[in-house]
Steps between C-alpha positions, in 0.01 A plus 500: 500500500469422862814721707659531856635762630539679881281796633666514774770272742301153555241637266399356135246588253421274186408733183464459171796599271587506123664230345825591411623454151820304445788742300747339198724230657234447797167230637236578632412228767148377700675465851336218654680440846632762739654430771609733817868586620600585835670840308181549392411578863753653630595731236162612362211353656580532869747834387343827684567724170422881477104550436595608165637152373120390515345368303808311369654345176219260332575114606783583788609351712497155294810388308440118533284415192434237234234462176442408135621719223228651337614722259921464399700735343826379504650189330565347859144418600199374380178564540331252761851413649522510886709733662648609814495945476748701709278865489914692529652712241249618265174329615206661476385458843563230801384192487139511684333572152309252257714643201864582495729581244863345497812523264641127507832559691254521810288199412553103581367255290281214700410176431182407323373296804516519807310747792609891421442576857796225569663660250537833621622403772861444303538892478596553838680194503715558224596797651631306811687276233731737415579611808565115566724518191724773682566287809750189293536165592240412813577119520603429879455857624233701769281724387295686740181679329345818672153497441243248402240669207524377202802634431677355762299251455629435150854557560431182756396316218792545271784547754326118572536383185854620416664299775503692839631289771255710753219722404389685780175724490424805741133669546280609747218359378474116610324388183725653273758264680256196402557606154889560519505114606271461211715663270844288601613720794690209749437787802267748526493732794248776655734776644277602743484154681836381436901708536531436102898642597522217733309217226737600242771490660435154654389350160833664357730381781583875596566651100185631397315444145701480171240742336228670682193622272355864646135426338283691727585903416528658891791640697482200725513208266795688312720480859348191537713379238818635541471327890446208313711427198850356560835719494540596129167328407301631245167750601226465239323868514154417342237664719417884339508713831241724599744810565756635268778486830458211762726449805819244446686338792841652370707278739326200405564593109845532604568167653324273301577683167281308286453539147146723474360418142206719432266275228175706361345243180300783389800762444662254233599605190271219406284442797272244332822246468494334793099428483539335209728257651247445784227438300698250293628340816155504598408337188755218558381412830828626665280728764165639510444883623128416424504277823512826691124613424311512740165704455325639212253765425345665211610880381206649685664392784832667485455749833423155680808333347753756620335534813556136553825524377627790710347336794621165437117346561387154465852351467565664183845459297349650160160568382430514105212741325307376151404763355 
């Protein structure tokens, strides 16, 4: 089978692997659709590791996945089903592999029609959802979100949907804002041409946001939202940080005291929950994570994908690989 996996930081090789063979209880599953995270970047592919990590773990990084049963060994599944694959506790591999073996607790089932590549595209959206879940009630409330990628992106789109008075997205990156509006923000805001303080505080007549989303992962955007969410307001920590210990404005902690609710889908108990629900929202027309797609590119392709990716070329939001 056709396999990805890093030589070096910024540096793939394709190579042909084994098929792995699916244990009692498992599937074995032809991944069709891969799709690339911005953890993928930071935390592997972009990651200077010690020269003896190299070459490392077949398929990594790659945890955003979907395919057709081939084989099933479980009562769950069926052979020929479609599937969304989480490659976490006990896969063989990550997910930039043809072949993959998966026990079911880490498997969604998809519809029968329908684009996979849209479909995949309701993994890292049901991981938003249940940090959505976490925040209660929206109707008639702020929320600020840090950070316009896809996941930001995506808690736009729900935070939208569930009644937010205000909806405000923040990014560097102008066309990323063009997609917030896209995506239901009512304000979206480039922090390096506008006092976002001063906008937030004008929108919210001097309070601050209800809930602020931290969707980006740096020092900055975590401060960012404690400046911005309103006195005993709730702080959504989403963004995965690149350093174990990052700076905190203490005094700013202090006097706003919001309620900091750490939310990490994949650390669930059941971490496939949530997707579910978003791909049978999707199903229902509710919302649409596949409307986020922007480029895609064959497996052979995958150093050119996360290059793209990491250096946010061609207006990309998220690219999708057949394999």
């Amino acid at each position: 089978m056709k396999a990805a996996r890093l030589v070096g930081p910024r540096q793939f090789e394709i190579i042909d692997a084994e098929v792995p063979v699916p244990e009692e209880g498992q599937c074995l599953i032809k991944l069709e659709k891969i799709s690339v995270c911005g953890s993928d970047i930071r935390h592997e592919y972009s990651h200077l590791f010690p020269e003896d990590h190299y070459p490392g773990r077949l398929g990594v990084p790659g945890h955003e996945c979907a395919g057709v049963v081939v084989e099933s060994r479980c009562q769950e599944y069926r052979e020929g089903q479609r599937v969304i694959i989480y490659p976490g506790r006990g896969a063989n591999s990550g997910g930039l592999v043809e072949y993959i073996t998966s026990g079911p607790d880490l498997m969604c089932a998809l519809p029968d029609d329908g684009d996979m590549a849209e479909w995949v595209l309701c993994q890292p959206s049901g991981t938003v959802l249940y940090s959505v879940q976490q925040m209660g009630s929206l109707l008639g409330k702020d929320v600020v979100v840090v950070g316009q990628g896809v996941i930001g992106l995506s808690f736009t789109m729900l935070c939208a949907r569930l009644g937010a008075y205000r909806v405000i997205g923040i990014d560097p990156i102008n066309y990323r804002l063009e997609w917030s509006r896209k995506m239901g923000a009512t304000h979206a805001f480039n922090p390096d041409e506008v006092n976002v303080i001063e906008a937030i505080e004008e929108l919210t007549g001097g309070r601050g946001a209800d809930v602020v989303v931290e969707a980006a992962g740096y020092p900055d955007s975590f401060n960012t939202a404690l400046r911005l969410v309103a006195q005993f307001g709730k702080v959504m920590v989403f963004g995965i940080q690149g350093d174990e210990f990052i700076p905190v404005e203490h005094n700013l902690l202090m006097e706003r005291q919001p309620e900091l609710i750490p939310t990490t889908g994949g650390r669930l108990r059941e971490p496939m929950a949530p997707i579910r629900t978003m791909v049978d929202l999707k199903h229902r027309g509710w919302c649409n994570p596949g409307e986020m797609l922007t480029h895609r590119l064959p497996f052979e392709e995958v150093q050119r994908a996360f290059e793209m990716y990491e250096n946010q070329e061609d207006g990309i939001i998220k690219v999708v690989m057949t394999i």
